[in-house]
C-alpha positions as CSV (number, residue, x, y, z in Angstrom):
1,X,0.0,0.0,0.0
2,X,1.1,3.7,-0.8
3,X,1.5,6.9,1.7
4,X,-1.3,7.9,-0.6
5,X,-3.2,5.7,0.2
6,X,-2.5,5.5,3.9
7,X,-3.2,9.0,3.6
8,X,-6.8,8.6,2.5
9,X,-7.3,6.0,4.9
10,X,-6.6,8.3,7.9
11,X,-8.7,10.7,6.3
12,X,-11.8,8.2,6.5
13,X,-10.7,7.7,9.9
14,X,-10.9,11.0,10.7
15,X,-14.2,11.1,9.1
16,X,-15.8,8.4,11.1
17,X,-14.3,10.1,14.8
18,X,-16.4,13.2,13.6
19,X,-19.3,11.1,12.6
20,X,-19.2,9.9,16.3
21,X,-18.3,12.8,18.2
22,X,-20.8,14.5,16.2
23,X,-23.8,12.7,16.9
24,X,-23.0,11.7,20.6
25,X,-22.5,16.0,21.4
26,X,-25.6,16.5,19.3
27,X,-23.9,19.2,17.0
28,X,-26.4,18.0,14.2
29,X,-25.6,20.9,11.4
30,X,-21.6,19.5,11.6
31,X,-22.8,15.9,12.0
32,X,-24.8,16.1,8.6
33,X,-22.1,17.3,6.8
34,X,-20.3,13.7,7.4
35,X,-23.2,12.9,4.6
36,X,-23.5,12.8,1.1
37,X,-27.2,14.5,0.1
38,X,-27.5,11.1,-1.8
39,X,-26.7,9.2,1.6
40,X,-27.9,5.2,1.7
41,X,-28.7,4.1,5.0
42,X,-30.4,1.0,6.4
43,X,-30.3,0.0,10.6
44,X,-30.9,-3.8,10.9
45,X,-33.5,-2.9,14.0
46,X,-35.8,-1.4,11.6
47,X,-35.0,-3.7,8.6
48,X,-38.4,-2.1,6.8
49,X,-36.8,1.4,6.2
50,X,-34.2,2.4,4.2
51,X,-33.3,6.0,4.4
52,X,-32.5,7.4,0.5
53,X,-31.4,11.0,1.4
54,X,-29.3,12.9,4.3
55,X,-32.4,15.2,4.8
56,X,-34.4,12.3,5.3
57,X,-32.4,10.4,7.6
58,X,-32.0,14.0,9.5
59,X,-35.6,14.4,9.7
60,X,-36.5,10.9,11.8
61,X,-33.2,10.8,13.8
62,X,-32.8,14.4,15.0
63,X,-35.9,14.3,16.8
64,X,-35.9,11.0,18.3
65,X,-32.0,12.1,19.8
66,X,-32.1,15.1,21.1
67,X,-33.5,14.6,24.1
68,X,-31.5,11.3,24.5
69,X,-27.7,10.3,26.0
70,X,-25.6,8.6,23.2
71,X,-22.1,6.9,23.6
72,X,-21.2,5.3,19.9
73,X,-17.6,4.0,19.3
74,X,-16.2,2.6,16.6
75,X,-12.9,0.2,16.5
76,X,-10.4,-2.1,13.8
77,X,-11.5,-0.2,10.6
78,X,-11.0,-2.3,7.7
79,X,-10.8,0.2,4.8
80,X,-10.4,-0.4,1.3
81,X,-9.8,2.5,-1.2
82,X,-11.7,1.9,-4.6
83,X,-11.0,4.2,-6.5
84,X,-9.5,7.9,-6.5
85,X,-12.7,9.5,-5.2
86,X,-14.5,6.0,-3.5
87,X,-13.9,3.4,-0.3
88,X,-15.6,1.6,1.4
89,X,-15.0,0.5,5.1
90,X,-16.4,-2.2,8.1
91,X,-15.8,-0.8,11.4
92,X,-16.6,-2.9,14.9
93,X,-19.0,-1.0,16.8
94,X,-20.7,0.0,20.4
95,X,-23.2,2.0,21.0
96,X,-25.5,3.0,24.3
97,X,-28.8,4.8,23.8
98,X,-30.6,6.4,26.8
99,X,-33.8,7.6,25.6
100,X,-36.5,9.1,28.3
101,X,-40.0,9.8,27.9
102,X,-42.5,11.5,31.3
103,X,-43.2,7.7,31.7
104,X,-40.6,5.9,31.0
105,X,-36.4,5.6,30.6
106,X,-35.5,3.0,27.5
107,X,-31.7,1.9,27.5
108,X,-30.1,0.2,24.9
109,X,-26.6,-1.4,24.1
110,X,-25.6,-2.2,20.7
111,X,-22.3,-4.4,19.4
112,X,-22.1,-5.2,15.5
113,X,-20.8,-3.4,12.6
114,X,-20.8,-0.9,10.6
115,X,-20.5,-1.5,6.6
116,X,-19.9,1.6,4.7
117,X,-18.8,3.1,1.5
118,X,-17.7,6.6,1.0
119,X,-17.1,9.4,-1.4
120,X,-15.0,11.9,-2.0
121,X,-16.2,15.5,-2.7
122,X,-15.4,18.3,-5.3
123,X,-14.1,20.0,-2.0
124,X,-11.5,16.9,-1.4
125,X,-13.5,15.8,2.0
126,X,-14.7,12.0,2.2
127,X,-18.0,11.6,3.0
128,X,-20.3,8.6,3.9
129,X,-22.7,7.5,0.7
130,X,-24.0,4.1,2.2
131,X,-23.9,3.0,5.6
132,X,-25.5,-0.4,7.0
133,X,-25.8,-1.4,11.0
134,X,-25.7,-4.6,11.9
135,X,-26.1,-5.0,15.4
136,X,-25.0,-8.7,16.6
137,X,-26.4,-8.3,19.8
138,X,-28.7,-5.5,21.2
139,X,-29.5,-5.5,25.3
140,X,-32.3,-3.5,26.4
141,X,-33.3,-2.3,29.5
142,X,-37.2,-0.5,30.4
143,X,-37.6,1.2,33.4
144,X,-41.1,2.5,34.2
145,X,-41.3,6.1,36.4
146,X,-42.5,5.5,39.9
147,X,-44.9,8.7,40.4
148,X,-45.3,9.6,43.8
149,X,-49.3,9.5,45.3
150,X,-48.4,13.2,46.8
151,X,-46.8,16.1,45.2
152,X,-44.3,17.3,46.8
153,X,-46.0,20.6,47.7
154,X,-48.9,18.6,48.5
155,X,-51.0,20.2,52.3
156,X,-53.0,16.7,52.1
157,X,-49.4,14.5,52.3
158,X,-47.9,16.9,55.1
């Protein structure tokens, strides 16, 4: 393999950090620039949807994570580039998900892969084009809200 292409490599690297880092501090403008507009993206937990533009992926993620606690991490990248603009890349993968509703508190834990391919810009940056989650093994958690009979300002509970 060439520095060149080592080079290129450790950009996609870079890429995927971002694409973390990103999403986990909720910076959501930044994180969808890690995107092509034409982005691919399927999630094995919802094997019935497959997401055939960044603004569309935006739209149903962005709400359902903003209120939430992320932790993703991503390890051993196997990168292959393809050609002087394309690669495509399987990274091992963790992720936690915290989400919390009034009601409820719904926890998650994720190991599998990531399968991706990527492009590079007009700009020179490497972007993702297609990604696919396979989770190997998801453990969930539910925890219902105890509400307490008596406000704590309640007279009546005093």
């Amino acid at each position: 393999m060439d520095a060149g292409t080592l080079v290129e490599i450790e950009k996609i690297k870079q890429l995927k950090a971002r694409y973390f880092r990103l999403l986990d501090t909720k910076k959501w403008d930044d994180w969808a620039e890690v995107f092509t507009p034409d982005l691919n993206l399927w999630v094995q937990d919802v094997p019935d949807v497959i997401y055939t533009s960044r603004e569309e992926f935006l739209a149903a993620i962005v709400p359902m994570l903003t209120g939430a606690v992320t932790t993703h991490h991503g390890h051993m990248p196997e990168i292959d580039v393809t050609g002087s603009d394309t690669a495509r890349g399987v990274w091992a993968m963790f992720d936690y998900v915290q989400l919390r509703t009034p009601d409820r508190s719904i926890q998650l834990k994720g190991f599998g892969h990531y399968h991706e391919e990527y492009r590079k810009g007009s700009d020179g940056q490497w972007r993702i084009s297609l990604l696919r989650l396979h989770r190997l093994r998801v453990d969930y958690s539910r925890r219902v809200r105890q509400r307490s009979a008596c406000p704590p300002s309640s007279v009546a509970c005093q």
